[in-house]
N, C-alpha and C positions, 0 to 999 in steps of 0.2 A: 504494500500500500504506500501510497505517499501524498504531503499536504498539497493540499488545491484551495485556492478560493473558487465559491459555486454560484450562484444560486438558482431555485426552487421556481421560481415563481417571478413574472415581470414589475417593475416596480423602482423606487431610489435606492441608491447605494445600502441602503441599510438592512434589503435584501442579501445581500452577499451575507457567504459563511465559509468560515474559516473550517475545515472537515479532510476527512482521508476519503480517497477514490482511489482503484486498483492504476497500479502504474502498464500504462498500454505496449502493447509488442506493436512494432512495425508490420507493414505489410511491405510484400516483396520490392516496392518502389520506394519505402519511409527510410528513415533514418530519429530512432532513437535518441531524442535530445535532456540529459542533464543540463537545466536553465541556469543559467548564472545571470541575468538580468532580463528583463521585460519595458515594454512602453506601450505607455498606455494612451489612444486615441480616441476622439469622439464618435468612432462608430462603436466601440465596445459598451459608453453609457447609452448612444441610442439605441442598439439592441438588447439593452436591461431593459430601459424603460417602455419598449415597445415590442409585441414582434414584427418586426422591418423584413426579417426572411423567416423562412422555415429553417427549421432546427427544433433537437430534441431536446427538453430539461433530463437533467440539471442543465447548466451551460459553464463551463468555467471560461469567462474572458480573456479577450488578450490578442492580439496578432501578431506582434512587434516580438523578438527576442534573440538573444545571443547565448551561446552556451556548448557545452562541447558533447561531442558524439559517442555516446555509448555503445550502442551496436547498430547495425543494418540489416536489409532485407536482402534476403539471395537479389536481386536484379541489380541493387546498387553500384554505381563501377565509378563515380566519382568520387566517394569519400569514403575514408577510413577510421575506426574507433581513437580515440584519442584528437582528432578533427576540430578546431574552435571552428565554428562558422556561427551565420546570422541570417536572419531572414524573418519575411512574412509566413506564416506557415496556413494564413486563411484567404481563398478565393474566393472573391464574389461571382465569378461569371461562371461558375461549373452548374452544372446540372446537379439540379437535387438541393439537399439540405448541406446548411455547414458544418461546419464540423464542431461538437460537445466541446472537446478539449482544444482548448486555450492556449495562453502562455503565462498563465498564475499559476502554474504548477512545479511542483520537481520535476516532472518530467514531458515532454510531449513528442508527439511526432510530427512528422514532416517529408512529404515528399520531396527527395533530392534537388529535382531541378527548379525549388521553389528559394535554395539555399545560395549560401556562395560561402568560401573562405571568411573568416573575418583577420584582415589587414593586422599586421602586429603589433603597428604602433597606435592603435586603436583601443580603447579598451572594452569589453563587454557590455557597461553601463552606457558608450559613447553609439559602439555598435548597434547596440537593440535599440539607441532612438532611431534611426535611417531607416531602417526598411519602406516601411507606408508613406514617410514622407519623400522620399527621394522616389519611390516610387509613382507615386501621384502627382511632385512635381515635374517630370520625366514626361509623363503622359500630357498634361497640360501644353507644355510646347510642342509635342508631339500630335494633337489633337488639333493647334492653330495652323502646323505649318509653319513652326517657326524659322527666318532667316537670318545666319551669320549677317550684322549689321547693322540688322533691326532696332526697334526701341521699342519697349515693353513699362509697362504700371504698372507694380503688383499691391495687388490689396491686401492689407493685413500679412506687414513685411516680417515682423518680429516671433510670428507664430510658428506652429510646426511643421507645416508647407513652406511659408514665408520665406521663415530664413534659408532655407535647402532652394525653393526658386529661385530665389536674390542670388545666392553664389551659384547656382549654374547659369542663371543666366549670363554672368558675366565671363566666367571661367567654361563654362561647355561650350555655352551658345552663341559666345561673342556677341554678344550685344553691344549697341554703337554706346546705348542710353538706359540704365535700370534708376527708374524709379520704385520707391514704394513708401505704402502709404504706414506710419505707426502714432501711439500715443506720444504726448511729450517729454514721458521719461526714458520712453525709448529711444528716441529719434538718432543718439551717437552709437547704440548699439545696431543699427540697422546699418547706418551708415558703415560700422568696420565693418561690415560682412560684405561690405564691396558696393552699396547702392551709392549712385551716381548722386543722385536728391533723393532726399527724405521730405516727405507732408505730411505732417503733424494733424491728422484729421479732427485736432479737437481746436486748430485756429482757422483751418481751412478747408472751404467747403469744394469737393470736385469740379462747379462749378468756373469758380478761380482759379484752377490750374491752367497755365497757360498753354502749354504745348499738347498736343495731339500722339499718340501714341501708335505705332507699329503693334501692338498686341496689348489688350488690358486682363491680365491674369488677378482672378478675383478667389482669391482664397479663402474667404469669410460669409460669402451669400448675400453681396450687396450688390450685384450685376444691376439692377433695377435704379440703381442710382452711379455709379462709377462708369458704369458705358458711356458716360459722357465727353470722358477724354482720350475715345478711343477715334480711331481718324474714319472718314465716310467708307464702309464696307470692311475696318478692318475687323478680324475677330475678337471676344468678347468670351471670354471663357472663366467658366465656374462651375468650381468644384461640388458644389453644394448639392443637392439633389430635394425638388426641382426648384431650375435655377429662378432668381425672381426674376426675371429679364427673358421673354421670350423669345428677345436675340440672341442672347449668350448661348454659347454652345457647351450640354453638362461633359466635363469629363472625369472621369473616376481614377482606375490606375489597372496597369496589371500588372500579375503577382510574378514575377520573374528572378531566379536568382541572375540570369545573367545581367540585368539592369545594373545590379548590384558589383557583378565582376567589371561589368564596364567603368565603373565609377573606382574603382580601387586604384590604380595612379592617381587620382586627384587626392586621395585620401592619402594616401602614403605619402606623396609630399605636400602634403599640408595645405594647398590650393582652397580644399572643401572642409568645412571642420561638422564634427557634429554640433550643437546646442542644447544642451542639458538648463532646465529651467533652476536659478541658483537654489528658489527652495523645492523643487522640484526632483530630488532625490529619496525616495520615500523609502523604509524597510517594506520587505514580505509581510510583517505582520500589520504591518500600519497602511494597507490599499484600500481600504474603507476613507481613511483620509487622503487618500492620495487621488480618489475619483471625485473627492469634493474638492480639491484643487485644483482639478483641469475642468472641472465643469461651471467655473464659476467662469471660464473665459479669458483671465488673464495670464497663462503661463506664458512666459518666454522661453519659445524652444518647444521641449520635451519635457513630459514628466515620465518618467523613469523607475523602476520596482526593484532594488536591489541593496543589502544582499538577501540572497535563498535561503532556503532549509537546504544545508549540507549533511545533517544526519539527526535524529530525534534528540542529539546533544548541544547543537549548535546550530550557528549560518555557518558560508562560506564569503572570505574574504575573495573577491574577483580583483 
């Protein structure tokens, strides 16, 4: 058996519970993962509070995770036990239901080609924020069409797309122009993440931005207002599902380890960094509070689940 957070029944954070669940075998394509950190996103509280897909209770949360390999399934031929990797280990576009098991667990599994290495000088708490967000922001320029040269607006620069769009847009995508929009005490932390200008949306309204934009990436679900500084026919993309803006085009993500291999030079020399929210390092046993921290909307970055139950005596230092 091993500890899992659960829960039972849809509802707030206060449905979760802390409990034992049998630790799962691979199947010929899994890969057996011992978690050494988690992150946590807002489709994990909107699937507590609602059911958004099929799926069976219990549910244990989570998509996000970093952690090393325990064993495999006869098919596996990229990874070996002993393995740090990282990855999203939950699809939204497959057929059927999602999957019970999470990444608030000791343990979970994961199909191979949903993983990748995790980079060395990286660490596990760094690694498990990336997945969903590099992911999604990936898909976003990938969805407009994005072109070396361009200039882009991203909405809601400081969050957990944000800041991963902001640095590739400038370092993948070669952007001429990154803007993005944050609060006022973000606005020098947006900026070192490479934004060109920062707009401080709480002096300035979309309207007053002066320039017009090659792509407006809206990561917060305010297309309905923010299309305004996008230029005549250009794209308008948002993440949110559905978007407010009948023009924005929704994009989501997919689940790819190779996204993730692709993105490993930028991480390795330091180009791309992860974002960990400063209070936003929560323990395994304190994710009760750690989902009232990201739900209240202000984290910068990631919020983050680490350390694990290492054995019924302890955690594990990652």
């Amino acid at each position: 058996m091993q500890k899992a957070w659960f829960y039972e029944e849809y509802g707030p954070k206060e449905v979760l519970k802390l409990g034992d669940l049998p630790i799962p075998s691979p199947q010929p394509n899994q890969l057996l993962i011992k978690v050494h950190a988690a992150a946590l996103n807002p489709i994990d509280f909107k699937l507590r509070q609602n059911p958004l897909a099929p799926i069976d209770l219990p549910v244990v949360p989570g998509c996000d995770m970093a952690g090393v390999v325990i064993t495999k399934g006869d098919d596996v031929s990229k990874f070996q036990a002993g393995d740090e990797i990282y990855g999203n280990i939950q699809s939204f576009k497959v057929e059927g239901k999602l999957k019970q098991l999470g990444t608030l667990a000791e343990f979970t599994v994961v199909e191979e080609n949903m993983v990748a290495i995790k980079p060395k000088n990286v660490s596990f708490e760094e690694a498990a924020s990336l997945p969903v967000a590099v992911q999604t922001a990936v898909e976003g320029f990938k969805t407009a069409d994005f072109k070396q040269g361009q200039s882009v607006f991203i909405v809601g620069g400081a969050g957990g797309v944000g800041t991963l769009a902001v640095q590739l847009a400038k370092i993948v995508y070669k952007a001429s122009l990154v803007t993005a929009t944050t609060s006022s005490g973000k606005v020098e932390f947006v900026k070192s993440l490479g934004a060109d200008k920062v707009v401080d949306y709480t002096k300035t309204r979309y309207e007053e931005v002066e320039e017009k934009y090659d792509l407006v990436y809206d990561t917060i679900g305010d297309s309905r207002n923010s299309y305004v500084v996008a230029k005549e026919d250009a794209p308008v993309i948002d993440i949110t599902w559905p978007p407010s803006n009948p023009r924005a085009k929704h994009s989501s993500l997919t689940v790819s380890g190779e996204i993730l291999e692709k993105l490993r030079p930028c991480l390795e020399n330091g180009k791309v960094k992860a974002v960990i929210d400063p209070s936003g390092l929560f323990h395994f046993s304190d994710v009760i509070k750690a989902f009232g921290y990201i739900e209240t909307g202000r984290a910068r970055g990631k919020v983050v689940v680490s350390p694990f139950p290492c054995n019924a005596n302890g955690y594990c230092n990652t």
